[in-house]
SEGUDREN-651310 format. One line per field, with one value per residue (C-alpha): residue number from 1; x, y, z. Coordinates in Angstrom, 2 decimals, padded with zeros to 5 digits. Layout:
<sites>
k (NUM; ...)
c1 (X; ...)
c2 (Y; ...)
c3 (Z; ...)
</sites>
This chain:
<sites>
k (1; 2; 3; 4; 5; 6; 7; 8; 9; 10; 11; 12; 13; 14; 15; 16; 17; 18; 19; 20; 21; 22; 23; 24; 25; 26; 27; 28; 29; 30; 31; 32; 33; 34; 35; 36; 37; 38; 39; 40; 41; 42; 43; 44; 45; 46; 47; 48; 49; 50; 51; 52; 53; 54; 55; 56; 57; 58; 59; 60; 61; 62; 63; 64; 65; 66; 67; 68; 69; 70; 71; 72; 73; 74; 75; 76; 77; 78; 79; 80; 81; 82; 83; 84; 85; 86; 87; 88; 89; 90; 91; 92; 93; 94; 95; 96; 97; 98; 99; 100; 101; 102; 103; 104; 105; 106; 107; 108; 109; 110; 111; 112; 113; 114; 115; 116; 117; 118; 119; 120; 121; 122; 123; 124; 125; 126; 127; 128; 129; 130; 131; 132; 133; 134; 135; 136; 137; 138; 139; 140; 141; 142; 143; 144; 145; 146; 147; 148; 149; 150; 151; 152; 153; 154; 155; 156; 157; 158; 159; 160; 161; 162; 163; 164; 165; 166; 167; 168; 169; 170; 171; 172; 173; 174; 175; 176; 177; 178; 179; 180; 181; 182; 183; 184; 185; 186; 187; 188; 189; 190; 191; 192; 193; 194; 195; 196; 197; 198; 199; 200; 201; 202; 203; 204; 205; 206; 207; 208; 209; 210; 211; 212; 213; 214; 215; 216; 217; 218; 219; 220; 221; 222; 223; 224; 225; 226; 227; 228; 229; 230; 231; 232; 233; 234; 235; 236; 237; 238; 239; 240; 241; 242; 243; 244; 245; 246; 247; 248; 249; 250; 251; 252; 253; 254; 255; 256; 257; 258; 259; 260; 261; 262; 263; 264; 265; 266; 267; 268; 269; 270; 271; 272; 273; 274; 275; 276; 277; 278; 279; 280; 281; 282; 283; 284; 285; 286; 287; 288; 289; 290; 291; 292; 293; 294; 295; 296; 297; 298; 299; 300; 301; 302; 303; 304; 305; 306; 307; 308; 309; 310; 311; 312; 313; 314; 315; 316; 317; 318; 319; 320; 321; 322; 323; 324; 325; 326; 327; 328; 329; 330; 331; 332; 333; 334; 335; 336; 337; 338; 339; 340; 341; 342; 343; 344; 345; 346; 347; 348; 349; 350; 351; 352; 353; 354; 355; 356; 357; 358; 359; 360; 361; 362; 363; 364; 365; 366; 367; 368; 369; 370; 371; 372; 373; 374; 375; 376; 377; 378; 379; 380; 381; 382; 383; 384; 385; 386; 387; 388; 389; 390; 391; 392; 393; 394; 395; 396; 397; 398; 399; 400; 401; 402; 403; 404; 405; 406; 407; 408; 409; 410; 411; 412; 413; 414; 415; 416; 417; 418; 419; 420; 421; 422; 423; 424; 425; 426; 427; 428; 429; 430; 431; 432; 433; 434; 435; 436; 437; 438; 439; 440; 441; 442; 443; 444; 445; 446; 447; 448; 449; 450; 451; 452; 453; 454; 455; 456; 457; 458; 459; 460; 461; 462; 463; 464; 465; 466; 467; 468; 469; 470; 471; 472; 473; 474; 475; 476; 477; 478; 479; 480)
c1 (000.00; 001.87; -000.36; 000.34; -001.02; -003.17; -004.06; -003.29; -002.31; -002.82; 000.17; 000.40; 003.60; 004.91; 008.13; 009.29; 012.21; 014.28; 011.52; 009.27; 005.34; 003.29; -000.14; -002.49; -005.51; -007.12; -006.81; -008.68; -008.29; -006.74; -009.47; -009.42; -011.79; -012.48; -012.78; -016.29; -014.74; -013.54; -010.16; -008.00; -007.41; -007.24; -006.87; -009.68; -008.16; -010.77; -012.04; -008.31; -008.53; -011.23; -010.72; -007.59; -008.82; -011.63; -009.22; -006.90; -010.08; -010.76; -007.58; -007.12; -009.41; -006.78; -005.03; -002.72; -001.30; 001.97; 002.37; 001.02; 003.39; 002.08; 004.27; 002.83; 004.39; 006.49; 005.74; 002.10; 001.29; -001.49; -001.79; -003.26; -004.41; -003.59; -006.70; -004.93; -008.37; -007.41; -006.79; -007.78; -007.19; -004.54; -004.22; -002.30; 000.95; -000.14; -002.70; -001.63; -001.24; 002.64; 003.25; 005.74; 006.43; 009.53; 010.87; 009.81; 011.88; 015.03; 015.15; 015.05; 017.20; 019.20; 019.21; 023.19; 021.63; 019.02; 020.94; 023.56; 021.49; 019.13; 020.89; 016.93; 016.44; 014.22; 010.60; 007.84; 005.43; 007.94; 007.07; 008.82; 006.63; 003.54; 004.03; 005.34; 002.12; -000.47; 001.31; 000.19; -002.97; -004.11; -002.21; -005.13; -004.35; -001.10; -001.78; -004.21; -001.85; 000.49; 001.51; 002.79; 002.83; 002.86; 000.09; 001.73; 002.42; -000.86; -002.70; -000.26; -001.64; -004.93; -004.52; -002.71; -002.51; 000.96; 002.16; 005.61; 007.81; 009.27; 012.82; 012.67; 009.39; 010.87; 013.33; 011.64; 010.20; 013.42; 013.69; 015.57; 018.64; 021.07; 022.51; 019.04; 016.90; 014.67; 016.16; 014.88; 016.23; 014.22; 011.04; 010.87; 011.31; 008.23; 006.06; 005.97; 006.36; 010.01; 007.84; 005.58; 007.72; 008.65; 012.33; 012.10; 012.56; 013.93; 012.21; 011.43; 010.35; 007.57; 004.78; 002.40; -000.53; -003.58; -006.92; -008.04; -010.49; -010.19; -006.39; -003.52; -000.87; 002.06; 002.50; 005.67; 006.70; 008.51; 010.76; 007.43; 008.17; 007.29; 010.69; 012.57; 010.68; 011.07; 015.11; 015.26; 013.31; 015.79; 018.04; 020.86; 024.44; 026.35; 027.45; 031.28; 033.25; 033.69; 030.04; 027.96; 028.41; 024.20; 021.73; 018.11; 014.70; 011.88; 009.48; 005.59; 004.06; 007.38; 010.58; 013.22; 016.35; 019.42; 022.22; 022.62; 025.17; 026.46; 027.37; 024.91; 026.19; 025.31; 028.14; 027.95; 027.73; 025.07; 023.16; 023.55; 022.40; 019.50; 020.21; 018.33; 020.06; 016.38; 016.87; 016.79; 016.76; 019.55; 019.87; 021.57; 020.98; 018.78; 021.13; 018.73; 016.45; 012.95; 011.50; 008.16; 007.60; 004.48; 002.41; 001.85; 001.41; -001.24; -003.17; -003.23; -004.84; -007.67; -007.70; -008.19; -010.73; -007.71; -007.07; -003.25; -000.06; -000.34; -003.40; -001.45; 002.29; 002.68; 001.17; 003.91; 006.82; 005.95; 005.61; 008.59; 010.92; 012.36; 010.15; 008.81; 010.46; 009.96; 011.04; 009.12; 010.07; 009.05; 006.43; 003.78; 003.19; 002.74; -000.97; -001.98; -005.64; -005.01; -002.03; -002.24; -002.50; 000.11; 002.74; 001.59; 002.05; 005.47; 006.59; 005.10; 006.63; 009.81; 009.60; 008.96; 005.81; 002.86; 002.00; -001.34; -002.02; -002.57; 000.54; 002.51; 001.35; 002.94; 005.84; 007.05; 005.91; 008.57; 011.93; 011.74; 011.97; 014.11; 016.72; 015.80; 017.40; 020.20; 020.78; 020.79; 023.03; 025.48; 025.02; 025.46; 028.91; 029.77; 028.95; 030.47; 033.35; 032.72; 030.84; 027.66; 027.63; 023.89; 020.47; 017.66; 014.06; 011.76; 007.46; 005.07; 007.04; 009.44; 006.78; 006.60; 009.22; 009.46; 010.67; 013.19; 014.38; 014.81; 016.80; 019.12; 019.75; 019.58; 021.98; 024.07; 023.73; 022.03; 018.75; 017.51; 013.65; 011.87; 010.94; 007.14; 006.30; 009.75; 008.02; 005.53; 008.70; 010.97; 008.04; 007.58; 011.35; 011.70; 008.97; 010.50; 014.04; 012.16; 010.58; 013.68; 013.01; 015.56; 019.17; 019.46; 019.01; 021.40; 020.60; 016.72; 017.82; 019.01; 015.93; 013.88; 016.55; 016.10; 012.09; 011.67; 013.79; 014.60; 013.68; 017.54; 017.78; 021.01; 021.36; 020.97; 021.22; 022.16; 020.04; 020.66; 023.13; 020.90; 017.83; 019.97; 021.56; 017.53; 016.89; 019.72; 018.48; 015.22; 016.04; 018.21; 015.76; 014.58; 011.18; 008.39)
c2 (000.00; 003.00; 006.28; 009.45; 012.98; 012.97; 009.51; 005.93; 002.87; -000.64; -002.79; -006.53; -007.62; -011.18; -012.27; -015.05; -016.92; -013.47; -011.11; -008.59; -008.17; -005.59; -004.72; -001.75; -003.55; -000.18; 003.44; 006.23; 009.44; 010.46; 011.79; 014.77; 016.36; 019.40; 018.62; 019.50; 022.98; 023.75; 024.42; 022.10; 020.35; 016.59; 012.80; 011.12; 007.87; 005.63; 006.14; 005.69; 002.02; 001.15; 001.78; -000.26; -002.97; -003.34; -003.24; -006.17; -008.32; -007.43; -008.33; -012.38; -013.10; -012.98; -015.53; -016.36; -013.08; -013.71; -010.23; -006.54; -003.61; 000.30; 003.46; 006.86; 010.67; 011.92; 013.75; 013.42; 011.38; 010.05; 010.25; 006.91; 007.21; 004.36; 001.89; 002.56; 005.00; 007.84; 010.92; 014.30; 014.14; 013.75; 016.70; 017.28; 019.10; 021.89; 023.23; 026.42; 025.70; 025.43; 028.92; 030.40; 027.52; 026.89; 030.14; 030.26; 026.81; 027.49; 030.76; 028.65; 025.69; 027.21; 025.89; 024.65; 022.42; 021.21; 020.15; 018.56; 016.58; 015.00; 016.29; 016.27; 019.90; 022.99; 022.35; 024.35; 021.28; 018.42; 017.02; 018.59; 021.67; 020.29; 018.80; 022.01; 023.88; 021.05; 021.37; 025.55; 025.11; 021.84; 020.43; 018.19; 015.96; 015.64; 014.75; 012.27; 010.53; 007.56; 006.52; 008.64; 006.24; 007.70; 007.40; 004.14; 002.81; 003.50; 001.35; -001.21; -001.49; -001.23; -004.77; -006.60; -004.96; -004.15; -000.69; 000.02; 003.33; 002.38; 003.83; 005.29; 008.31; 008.28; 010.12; 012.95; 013.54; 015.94; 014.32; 011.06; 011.32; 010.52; 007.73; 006.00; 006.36; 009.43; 012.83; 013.84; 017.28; 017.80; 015.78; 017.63; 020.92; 019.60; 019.37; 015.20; 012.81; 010.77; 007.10; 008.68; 006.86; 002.83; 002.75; 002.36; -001.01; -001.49; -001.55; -004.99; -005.68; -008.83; -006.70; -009.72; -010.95; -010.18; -012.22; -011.38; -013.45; -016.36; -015.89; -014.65; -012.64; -011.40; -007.20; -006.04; -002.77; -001.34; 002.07; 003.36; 006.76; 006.94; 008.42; 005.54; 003.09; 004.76; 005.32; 001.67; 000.97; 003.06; 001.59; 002.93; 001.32; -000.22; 002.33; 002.11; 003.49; 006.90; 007.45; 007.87; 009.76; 008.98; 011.16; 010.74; 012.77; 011.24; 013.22; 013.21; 016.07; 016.82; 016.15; 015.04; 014.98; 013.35; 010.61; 007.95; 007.68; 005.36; 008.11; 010.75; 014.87; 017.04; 019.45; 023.20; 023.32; 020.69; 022.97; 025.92; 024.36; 022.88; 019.03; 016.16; 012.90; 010.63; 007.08; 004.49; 000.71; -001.08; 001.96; 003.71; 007.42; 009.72; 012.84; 015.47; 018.38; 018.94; 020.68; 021.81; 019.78; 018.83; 020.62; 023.98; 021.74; 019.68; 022.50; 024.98; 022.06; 021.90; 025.66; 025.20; 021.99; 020.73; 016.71; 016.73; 018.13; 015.57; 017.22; 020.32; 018.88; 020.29; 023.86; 023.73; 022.93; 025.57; 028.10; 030.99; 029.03; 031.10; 033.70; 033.54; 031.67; 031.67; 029.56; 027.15; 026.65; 030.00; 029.50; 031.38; 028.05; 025.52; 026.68; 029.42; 030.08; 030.36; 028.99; 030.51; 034.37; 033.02; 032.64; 035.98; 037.57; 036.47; 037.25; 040.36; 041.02; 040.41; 042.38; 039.35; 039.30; 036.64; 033.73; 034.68; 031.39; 027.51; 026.57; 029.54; 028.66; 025.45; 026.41; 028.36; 025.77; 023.02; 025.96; 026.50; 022.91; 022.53; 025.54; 024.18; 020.18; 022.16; 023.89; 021.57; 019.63; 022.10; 021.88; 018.13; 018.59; 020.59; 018.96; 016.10; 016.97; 014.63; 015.49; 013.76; 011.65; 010.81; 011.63; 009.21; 010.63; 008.33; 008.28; 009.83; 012.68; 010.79; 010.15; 014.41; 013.93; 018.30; 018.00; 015.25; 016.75; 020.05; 018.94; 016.89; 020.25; 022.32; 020.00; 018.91; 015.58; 012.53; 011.51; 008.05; 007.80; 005.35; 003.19; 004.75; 002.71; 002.91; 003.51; 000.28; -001.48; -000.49; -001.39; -004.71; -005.63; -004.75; -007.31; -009.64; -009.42; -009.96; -013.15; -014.40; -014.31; -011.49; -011.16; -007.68; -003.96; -004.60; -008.12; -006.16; -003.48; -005.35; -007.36; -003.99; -002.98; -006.69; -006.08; -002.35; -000.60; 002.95; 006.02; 007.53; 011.66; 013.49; 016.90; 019.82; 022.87; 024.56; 027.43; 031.13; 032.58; 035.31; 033.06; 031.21; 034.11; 035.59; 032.24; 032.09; 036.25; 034.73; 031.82; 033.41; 036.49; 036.50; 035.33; 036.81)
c3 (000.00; -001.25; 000.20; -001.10; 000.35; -003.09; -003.91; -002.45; -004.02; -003.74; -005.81; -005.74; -006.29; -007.58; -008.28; -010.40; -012.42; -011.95; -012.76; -010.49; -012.04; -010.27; -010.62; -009.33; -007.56; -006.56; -006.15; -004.56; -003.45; -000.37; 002.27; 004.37; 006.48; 008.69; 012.92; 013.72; 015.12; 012.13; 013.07; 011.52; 008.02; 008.85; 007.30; 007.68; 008.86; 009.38; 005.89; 004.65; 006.65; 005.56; 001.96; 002.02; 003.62; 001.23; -001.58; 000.12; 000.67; -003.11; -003.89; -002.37; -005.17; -007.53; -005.67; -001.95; -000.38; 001.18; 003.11; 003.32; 004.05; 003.66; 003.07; 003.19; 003.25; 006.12; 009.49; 010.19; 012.71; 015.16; 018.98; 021.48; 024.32; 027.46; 025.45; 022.25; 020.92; 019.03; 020.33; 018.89; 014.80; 012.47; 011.65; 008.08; 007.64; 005.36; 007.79; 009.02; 013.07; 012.87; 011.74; 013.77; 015.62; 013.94; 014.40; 018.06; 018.28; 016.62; 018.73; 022.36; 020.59; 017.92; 014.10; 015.27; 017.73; 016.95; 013.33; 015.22; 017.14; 014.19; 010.68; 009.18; 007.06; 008.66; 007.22; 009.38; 009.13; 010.47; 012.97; 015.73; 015.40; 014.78; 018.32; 019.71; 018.26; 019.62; 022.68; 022.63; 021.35; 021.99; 025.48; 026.54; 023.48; 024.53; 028.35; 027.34; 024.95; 026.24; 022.00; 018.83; 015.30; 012.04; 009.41; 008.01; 011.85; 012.55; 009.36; 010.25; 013.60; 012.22; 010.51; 013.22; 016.14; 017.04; 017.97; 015.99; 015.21; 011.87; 011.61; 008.40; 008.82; 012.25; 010.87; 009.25; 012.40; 013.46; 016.57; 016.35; 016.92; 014.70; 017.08; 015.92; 019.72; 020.35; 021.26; 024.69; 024.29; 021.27; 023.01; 026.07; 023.63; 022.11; 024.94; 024.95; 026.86; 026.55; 026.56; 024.04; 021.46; 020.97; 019.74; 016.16; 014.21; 011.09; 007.57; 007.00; 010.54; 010.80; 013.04; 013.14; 010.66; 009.24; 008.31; 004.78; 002.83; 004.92; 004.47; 007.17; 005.52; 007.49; 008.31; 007.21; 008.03; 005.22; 004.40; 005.62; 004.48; 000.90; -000.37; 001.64; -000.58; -003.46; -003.20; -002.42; -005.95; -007.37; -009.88; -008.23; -008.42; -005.61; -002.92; -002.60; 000.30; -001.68; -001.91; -005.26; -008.31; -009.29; -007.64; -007.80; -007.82; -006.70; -008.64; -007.14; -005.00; -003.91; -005.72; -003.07; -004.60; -003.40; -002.76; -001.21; 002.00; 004.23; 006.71; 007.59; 006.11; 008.87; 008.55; 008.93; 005.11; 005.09; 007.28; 005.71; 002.56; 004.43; 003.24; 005.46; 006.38; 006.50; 007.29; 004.37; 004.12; 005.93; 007.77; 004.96; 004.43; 002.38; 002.12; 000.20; 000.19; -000.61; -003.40; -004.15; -006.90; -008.74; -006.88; -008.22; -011.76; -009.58; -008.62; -011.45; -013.15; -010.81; -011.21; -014.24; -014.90; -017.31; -016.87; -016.66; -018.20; -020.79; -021.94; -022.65; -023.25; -026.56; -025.88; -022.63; -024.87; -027.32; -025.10; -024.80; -022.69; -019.24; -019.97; -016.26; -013.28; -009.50; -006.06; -006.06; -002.32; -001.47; 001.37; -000.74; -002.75; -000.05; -000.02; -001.20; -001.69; -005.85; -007.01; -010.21; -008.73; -006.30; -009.10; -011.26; -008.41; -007.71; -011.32; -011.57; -008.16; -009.42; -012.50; -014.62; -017.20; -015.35; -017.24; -018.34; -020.13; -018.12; -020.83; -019.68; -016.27; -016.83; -018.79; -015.83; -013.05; -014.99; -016.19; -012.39; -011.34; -013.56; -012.31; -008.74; -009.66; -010.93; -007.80; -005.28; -007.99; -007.97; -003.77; -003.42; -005.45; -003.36; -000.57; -001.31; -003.57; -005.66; -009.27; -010.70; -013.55; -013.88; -012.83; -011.68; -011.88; -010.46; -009.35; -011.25; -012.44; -014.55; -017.26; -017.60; -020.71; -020.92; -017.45; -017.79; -020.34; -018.93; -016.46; -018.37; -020.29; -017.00; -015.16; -018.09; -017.18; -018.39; -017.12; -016.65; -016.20; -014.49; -012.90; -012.30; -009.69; -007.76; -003.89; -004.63; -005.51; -002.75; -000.73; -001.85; -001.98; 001.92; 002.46; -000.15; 001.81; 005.10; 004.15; 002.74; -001.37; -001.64; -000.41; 000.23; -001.29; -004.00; -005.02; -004.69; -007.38; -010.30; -010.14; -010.38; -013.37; -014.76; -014.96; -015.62; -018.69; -017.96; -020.68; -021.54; -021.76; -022.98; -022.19; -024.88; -025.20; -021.78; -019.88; -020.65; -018.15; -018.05; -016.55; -014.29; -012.65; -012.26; -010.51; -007.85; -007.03; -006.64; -004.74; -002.47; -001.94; 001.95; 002.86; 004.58)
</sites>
């Protein structure tokens, strides 16, 4: 089960005579709801649970079902009380009760510290201020509550009853420690309890079993954080003692673009460049940073009433390329009321014509990503001091063929596309490796390069000096 803050996924998996075959045996959209006050934007979980359960028991039709692991976004999570009920909602990270709590927590803390402690990247919604907000506004939730999961934790207990923190979303919480146990600096910063938390196990951890269909099918957690799965279904090449030279974009919602480590970055220059170091599978790391990435594309469409990007491709390509760019990280897009006024505003703000046009909407939504890969490119060089030699775009974003292509040409480096489906498959190779079909990550990844051919990109022709320098003013520009 691969849920995504817009839509969730159901993916059988088989795997035979060397091969991996996966299938989609449902979809549906992701369900929020208001609290009955009104205050707060929330999952609706027990819809969620109930709609993937329906689609499991749907699902042992087709035949036996070995095992059932679920990945889902980052940093939301759900409270239990002592009887293991839910308390007060799970509340979603773009609704607007962490403002100013980072700020107010980096001022009693310090950025330095609280870096050095956890080496996760300064986003207002992780978790770590959500917590630090509930405890100001809503403290009752918090004395009442004797567990924290995360979304995926807390569907996994759902189906067999075992309470779990999963290592990898533990991470993105900003306050494990990068020893691996909970920070109780950080938790008593937050307001929590230190027992709020169970240490976290490992990504392919047997939780227990399920009955479905008359069946029982084991729970395996997972790199329950979506991006954890989907760098392990990665193509990626071994990891040598030097590192990599192949970074990777996983390309939905967000883009989270990266490497892959062995040891965790959290140097002063990591920091200032606002990398993360989020847990992976086998405990590797996730050194990278998050970009706003399909997003504005997502919502300008249902601006709009148009059905995708594909329905407009060619208009986008035609358009006048770097005729309008912005941030996309600028906290003005998370969620702004109209995303389309939110980026004419921002050009003509910046002394750039808007995009009057949904293809010259577009057009500037994918030059910026585009500038923004090569960017944090040019920042994981240095970083590392050691240069790229190829580019990885996986998710849904890798079938957008103007975007891969832009940032071959944008990054001057090739681009390898695919696979699609990379977070199902990192998904079901965890649980493949934990019942024993599967050696390990690497043995896991040239199956998935055995079964799924890769679309090839070469750069072209590179970006105007002229549009990149108006992109680094931009993107260095303070925020309100």
């Amino acid at each position: 089960m691969d849920l995504g803050a817009g839509s969730g996924r159901v993916i059988a998996g088989t795997l035979a005579e060397g091969r991996i075959a996966i299938e989609e045996v449902g979809r549906f959209r992701t369900p929020t709801c208001t609290d009955a006050a009104g205050k707060y934007q929330c999952w609706d979980l027990d819809a969620i649970v109930d709609r993937v359960r329906e689609i499991l028991e749907q699902a042992t039709a087709a035949g036996p079902l070995e095992s059932v692991g679920v990945d889902s976004w980052g940093v939301d999570y759900v409270l239990l009380d002592a009887d293991r009920r839910r308390v007060g909602h799970a509340v979603c990270y773009r609704d607007k009760r962490t403002q100013g709590a980072m700020a107010r927590m980096c001022a009693r803390l310090g950025r330095e510290e609280i870096y050095a402690r956890t080496g996760i990247q300064f986003l207002p919604f992780n978790t770590l201020y959500q917590l630090a907000a509930c405890a100001e506004q809503e403290p009752g939730w918090l004395e009442q509550a004797r567990h924290l999961v995360m979304i995926p934790d807390y569907v996994h207990y759902c189906f067999c009853g075992a309470l779990a923190n999963e290592y990898t979303n533990a991470t993105t919480t900003q306050m494990l420690g990068l020893n691996g146990a909970w920070d109780p600096v950080l938790l008593d910063a937050a307001g929590v309890a230190r027992d709020l938390m169970q240490p976290p196990v490992d990504a392919g951890t047997v939780l227990g079993t399920m009955r479905l269909g008359g069946q029982a099918a084991r729970v395996i957690a997972p790199a329950t954080h979506d991006t954890g799965s989907a760098v392990a279904g990665t193509p990626l090449g071994r990891l040598d003692e030097a590192g990599t030279d192949e970074a990777y974009i996983s390309s939905g919602t967000w883009s989270l673009m990266g490497i892959e480590s062995r040891e965790p970055l959290a140097t002063a220059a990591a920091l200032s460049m606002n990398f993360t170091n989020e847990g992976g599978l086998e405990r590797r790391y996730r050194v990278l940073k998050n970009i706003t990435g399909m997003w504005p594309m997502q919502r300008v469409c249902e601006e709009h009433g148009v059905e995708g990007f594909h329905a407009l491709a060619a208009e986008v390509e035609a358009a006048d390329a770097w005729r309008s760019i912005f941030n996309p990280n600028d906290p003005a897009f998370l969620n702004p009321a109209s995303m389309t006024e939110a980026i004419q505003q921002a050009c003509t703000r910046t002394g750039q014509p808007a995009p009057e046009t949904v293809p010259q909407l577009m057009r500037a939504i994918v030059d910026s990503l585009a500038l923004s890969y090569r960017k944090v490119k040019e920042e994981l060089e240095s970083l590392t001091g050691r240069r790229l030699r190829r580019i990885r775009i996986l998710g849904g974003g890798c079938r957008n063929r103007l975007l891969n292509q832009l940032c071959a040409d944008a990054c001057q480096l090739p681009v390898s596309a695919g696979p699609v489906e990379a977070s199902a498959l990192g998904n079901l190779c965890a649980q493949w490796i934990a019942l024993g079909a599967i050696e390990n990550l690497d043995a896991a990844r040239a199956l998935i390069r055995a079964s799924f051919p890769c679309e090839e990109y070469e750069p072209g022709a590179e970006v105007p000096e002229e549009a990149w320098k108006r992109f680094l003013g931009l993107a260095s520009a303070p925020r309100d």
